[in-house]
TORLUMLUM-10515 format. One record per residue: x negated, y, z negated of N, C-alpha, C, O in turn. Coordinates in pm, whole numbers, padded with zeros to 5 digits, always signed. Layout:
N
XYZXYZXYZXYZ
...
# end
This chain:
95
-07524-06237+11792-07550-06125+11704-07431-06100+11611-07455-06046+11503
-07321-06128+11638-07196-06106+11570-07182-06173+11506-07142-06115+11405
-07191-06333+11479-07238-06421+11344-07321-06374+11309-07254-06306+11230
-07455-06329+11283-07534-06323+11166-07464-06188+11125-07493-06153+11011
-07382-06109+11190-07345-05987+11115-07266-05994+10996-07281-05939+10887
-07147-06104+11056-07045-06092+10947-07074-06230+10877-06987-06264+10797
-07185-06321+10893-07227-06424+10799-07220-06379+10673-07149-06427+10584
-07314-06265+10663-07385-06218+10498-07273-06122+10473-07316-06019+10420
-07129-06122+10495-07063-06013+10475-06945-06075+10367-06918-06192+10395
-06895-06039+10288-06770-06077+10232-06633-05990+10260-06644-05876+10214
-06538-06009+10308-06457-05980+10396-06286-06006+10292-06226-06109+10260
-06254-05851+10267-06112-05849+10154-06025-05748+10201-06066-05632+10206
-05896-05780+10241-05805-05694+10272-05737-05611+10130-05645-05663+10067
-05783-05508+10100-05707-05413+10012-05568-05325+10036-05490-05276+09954
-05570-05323+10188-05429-05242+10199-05421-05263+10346-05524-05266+10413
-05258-05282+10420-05240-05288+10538-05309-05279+10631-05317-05350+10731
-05386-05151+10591-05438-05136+10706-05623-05128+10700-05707-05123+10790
-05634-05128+10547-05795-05143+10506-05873-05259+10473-05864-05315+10363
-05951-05296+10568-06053-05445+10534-06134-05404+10401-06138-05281+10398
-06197-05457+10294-06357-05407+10210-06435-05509+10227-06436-05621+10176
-06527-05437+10335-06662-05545+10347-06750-05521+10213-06753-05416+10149
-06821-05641+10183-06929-05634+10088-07047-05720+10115-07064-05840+10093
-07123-05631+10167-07235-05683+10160-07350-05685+10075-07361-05587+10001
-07492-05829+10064-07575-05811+10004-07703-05694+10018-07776-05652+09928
-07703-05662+10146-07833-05535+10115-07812-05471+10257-07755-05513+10358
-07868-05376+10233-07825-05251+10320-07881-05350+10443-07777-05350+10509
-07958-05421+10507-07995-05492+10622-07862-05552+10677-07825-05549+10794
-07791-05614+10559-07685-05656+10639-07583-05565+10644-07509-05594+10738
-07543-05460+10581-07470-05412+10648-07488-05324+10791-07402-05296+10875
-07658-05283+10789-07669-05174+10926-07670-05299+11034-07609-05262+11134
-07717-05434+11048-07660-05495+11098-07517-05500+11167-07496-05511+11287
-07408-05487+11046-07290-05536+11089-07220-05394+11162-07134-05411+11248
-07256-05279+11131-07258-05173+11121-07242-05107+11315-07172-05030+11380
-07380-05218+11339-07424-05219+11488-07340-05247+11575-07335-05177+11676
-07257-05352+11558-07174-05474+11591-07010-05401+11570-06937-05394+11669
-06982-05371+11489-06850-05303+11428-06762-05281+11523-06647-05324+11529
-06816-05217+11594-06669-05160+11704-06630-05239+11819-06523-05212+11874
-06707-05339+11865-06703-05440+11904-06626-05541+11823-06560-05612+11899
-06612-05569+11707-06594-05639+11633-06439-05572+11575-06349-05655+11555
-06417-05465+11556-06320-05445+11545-06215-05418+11674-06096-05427+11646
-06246-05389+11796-06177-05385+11902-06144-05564+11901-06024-05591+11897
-06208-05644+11904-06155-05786+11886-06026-05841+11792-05930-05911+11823
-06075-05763+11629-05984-05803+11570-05835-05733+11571-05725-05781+11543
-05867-05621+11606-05749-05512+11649-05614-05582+11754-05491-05583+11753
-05731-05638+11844-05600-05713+11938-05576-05818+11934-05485-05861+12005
-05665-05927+11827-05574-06065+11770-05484-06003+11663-05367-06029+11691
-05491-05954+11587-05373-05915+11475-05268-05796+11543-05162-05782+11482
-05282-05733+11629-05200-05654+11702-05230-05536+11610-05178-05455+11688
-05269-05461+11511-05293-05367+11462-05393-05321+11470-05501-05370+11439
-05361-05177+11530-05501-05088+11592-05502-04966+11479-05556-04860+11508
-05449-04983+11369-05490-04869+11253-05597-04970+11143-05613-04923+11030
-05650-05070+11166-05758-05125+11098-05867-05075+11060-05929-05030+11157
-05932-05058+10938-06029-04936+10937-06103-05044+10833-06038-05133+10780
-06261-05024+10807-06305-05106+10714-06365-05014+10602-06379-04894+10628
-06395-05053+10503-06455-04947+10361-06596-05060+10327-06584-05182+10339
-06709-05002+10289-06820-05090+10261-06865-05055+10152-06862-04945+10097
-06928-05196+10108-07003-05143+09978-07180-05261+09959-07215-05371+10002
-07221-05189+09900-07356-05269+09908-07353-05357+09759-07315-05281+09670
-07378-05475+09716-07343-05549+09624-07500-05601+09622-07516-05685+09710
-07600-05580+09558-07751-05679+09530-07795-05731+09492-07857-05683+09397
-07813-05864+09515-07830-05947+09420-07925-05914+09266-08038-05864+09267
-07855-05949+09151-07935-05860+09050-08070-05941+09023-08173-05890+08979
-08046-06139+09073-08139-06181+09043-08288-06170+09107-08315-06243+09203
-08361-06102+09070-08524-06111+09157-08554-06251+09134-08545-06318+09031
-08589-06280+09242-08698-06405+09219-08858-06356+09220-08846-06253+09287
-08937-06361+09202-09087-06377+09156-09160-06470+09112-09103-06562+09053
-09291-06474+09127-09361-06564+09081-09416-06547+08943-09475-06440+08931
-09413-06615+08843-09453-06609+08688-09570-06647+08662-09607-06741+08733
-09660-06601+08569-09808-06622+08520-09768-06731+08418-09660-06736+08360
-09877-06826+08403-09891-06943+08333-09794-06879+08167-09693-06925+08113
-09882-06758+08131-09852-06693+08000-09690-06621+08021-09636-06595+07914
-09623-06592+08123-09500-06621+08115-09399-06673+08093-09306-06637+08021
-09418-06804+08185-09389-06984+08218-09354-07001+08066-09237-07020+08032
-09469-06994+07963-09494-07019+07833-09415-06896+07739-09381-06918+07623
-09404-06830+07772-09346-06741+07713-09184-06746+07660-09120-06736+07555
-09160-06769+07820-08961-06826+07835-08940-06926+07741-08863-06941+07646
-09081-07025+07824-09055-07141+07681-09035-07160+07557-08976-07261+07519
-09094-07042+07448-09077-07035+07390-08981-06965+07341-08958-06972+07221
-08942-06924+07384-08805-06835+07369-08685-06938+07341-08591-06907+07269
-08692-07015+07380-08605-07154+07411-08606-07250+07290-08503-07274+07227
-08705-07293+07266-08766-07410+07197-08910-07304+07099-09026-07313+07140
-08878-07215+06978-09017-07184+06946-09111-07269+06893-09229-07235+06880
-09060-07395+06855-09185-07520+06830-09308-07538+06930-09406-07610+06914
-09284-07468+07021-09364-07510+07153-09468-07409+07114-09561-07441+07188
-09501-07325+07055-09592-07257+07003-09677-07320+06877-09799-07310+06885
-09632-07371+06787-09663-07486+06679-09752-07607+06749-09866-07638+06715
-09689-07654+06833-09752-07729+06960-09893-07688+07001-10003-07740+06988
-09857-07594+07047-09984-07517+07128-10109-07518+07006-10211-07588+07011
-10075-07428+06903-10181-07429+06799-10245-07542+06746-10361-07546+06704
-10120-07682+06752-10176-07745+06668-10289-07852+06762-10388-07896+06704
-10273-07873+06851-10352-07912+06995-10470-07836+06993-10579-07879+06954
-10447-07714+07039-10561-07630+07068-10593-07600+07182-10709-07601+07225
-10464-07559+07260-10442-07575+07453-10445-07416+07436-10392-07354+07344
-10497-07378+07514-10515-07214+07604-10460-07226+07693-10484-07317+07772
-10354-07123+07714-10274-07085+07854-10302-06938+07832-10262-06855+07914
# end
């Protein structure tokens, strides 16, 4: 349980005594969240410092993935390359 916690976590020391976790979505942090004091009683007594405190932040990925309609697909495309519309007309293809 303690790997998948701090898997999805990104892990930055800002000050002596402050870790900044960053995680991708609130799942992983209430995850790591669960785990924490466990996890910090561990690291407390390999580094010998028991004023270790962590700060979090939620970071989300901005990219959505989704699925696109044919007239989308075609859309981007053209955005890209607008000949591909010239194309289309001069054919006579329906999307």
């Amino acid at each position: 349980m303690i790997y998948n916690a701090i898997i999805n976590a990104d892990f930055k020391k800002v000050e002596k005594n402050t870790i900044y976790v960053t995680f991708k979505s609130y799942s992983s942090q209430h995850e790591f969240q669960e785990i924490q004091h466990e996890f910090l009683d561990i690291l407390r007594k390999k580094v010998q410092n028991f004023y270790i405190a962590f700060e979090y932040e939620i970071i989300e990925d901005k990219e959505t993935k989704y699925i696109l309609s044919r007239e989308d697909i075609f859309k981007n495309m053209v955005e890209k390359n607008p000949k591909l519309l010239d194309l289309k007309d001069d054919l006579g293809l329906i999307i």
